[in-house]
C-alpha positions as CSV (number, residue, x, y, z in Angstrom):
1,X,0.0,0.0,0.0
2,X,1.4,3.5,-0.7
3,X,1.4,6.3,1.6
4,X,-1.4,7.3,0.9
5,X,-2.9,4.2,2.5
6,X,-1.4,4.3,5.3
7,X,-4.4,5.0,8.1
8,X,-6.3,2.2,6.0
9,X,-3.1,0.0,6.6
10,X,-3.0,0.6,10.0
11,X,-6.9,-0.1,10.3
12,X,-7.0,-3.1,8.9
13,X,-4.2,-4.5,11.5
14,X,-6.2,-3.2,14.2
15,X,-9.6,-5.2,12.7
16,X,-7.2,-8.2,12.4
17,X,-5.8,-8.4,15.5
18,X,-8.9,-7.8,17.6
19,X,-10.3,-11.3,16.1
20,X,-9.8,-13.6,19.2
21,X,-11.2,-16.6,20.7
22,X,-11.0,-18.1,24.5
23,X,-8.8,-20.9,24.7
24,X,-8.6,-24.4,26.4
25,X,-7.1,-22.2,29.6
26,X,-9.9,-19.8,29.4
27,X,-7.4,-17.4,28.2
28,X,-8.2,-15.2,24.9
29,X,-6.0,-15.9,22.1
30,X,-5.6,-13.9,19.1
31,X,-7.3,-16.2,15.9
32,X,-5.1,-16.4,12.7
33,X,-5.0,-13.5,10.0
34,X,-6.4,-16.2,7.3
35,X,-9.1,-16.9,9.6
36,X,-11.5,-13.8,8.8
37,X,-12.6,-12.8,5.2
38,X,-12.4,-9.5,3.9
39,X,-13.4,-7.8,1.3
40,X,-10.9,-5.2,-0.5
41,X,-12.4,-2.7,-3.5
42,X,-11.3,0.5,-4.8
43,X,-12.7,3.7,-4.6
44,X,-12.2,7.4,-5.6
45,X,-10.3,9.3,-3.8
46,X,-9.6,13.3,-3.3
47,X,-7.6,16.1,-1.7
48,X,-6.6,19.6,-2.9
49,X,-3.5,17.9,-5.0
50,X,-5.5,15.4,-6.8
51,X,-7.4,12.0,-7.2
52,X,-6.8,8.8,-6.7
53,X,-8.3,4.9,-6.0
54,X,-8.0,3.5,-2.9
55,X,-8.7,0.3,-0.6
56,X,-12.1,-0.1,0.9
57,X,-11.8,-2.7,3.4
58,X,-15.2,-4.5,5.0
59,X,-14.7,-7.7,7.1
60,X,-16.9,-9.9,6.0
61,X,-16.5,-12.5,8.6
62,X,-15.1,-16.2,10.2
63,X,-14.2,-18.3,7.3
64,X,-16.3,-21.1,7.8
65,X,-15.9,-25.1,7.4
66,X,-17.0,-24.8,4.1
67,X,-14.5,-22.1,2.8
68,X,-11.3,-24.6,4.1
69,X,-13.2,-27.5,2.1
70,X,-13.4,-25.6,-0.8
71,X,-9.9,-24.1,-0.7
72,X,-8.6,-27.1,2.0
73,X,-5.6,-26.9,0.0
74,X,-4.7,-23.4,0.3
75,X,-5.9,-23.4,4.1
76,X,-3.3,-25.7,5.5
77,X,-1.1,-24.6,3.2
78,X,-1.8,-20.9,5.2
79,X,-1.6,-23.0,8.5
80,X,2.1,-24.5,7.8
81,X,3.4,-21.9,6.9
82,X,2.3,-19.9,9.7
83,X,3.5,-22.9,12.1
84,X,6.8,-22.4,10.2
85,X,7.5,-18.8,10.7
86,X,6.0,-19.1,14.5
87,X,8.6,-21.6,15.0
88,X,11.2,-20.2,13.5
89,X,12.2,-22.4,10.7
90,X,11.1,-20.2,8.0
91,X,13.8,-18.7,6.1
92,X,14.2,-16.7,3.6
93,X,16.6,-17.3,0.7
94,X,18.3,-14.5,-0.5
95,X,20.4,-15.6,-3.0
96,X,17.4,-17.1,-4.9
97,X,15.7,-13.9,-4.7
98,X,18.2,-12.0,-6.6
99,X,18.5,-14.5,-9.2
100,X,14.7,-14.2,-9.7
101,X,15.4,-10.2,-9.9
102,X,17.3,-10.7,-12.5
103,X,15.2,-13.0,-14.6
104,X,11.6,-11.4,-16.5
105,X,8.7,-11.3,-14.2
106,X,6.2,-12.2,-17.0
107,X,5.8,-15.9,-18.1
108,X,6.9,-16.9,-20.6
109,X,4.2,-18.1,-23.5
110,X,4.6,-20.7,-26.1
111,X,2.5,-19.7,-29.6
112,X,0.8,-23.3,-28.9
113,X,-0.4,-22.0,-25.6
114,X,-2.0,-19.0,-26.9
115,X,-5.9,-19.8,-28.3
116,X,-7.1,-18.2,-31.4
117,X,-10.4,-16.7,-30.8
118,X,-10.4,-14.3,-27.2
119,X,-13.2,-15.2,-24.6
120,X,-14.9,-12.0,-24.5
């Protein structure tokens, strides 16, 4: 988010970290980011030096049982990785990273690939 988004940054941290739950010891615990659904649009912004689009943010709510079946993949996924950097043992590779800065962001697109007639 650019500067401008800042506040709207800082909001949405807030929203996230207020999401709790009591534990087993009756204690509350905060519940994972990837828990709670949000919605993000854009919308028209203004001051005196211009426009601009920004985020709307609306929480939307729990992400229920049938969310991680649908996307069960992409859930524990989330819920490894999370273990991972809560543990410690998620590291991050810097040498791979500028090799990828160095190679073309786009993929790369064989004529076979590409269909004839577009889909809209």
């Amino acid at each position: 988010m650019t500067s401008t988004q800042l506040r709207k940054a800082k909001r949405w941290n807030s929203l996230l970290s207020q999401q709790t739950f009591k534990g087993s010891d009756g204690k509350p615990k905060r519940l994972p980011m990837m828990s709670t659904k949000f919605k993000l649009t854009t919308i028209e912004e203004r001051n005196d030096k211009g426009t601009w689009f920004g985020w709307d943010i609306e929480k939307v709510g729990a992400v229920d049982e049938l969310d991680k079946l649908t996307d069960n993949d992409m859930f524990q996924e989330g819920l490894t990785f999370q273990s991972a950097v809560l543990e410690g043992k998620a590291q991050i590779q810097h040498q791979a990273l500028e090799q990828d800065a160095s190679e073309p962001t786009a993929p790369q697109v064989e004529a076979d690939d590409v269909e004839d007639e577009t889909p809209f």
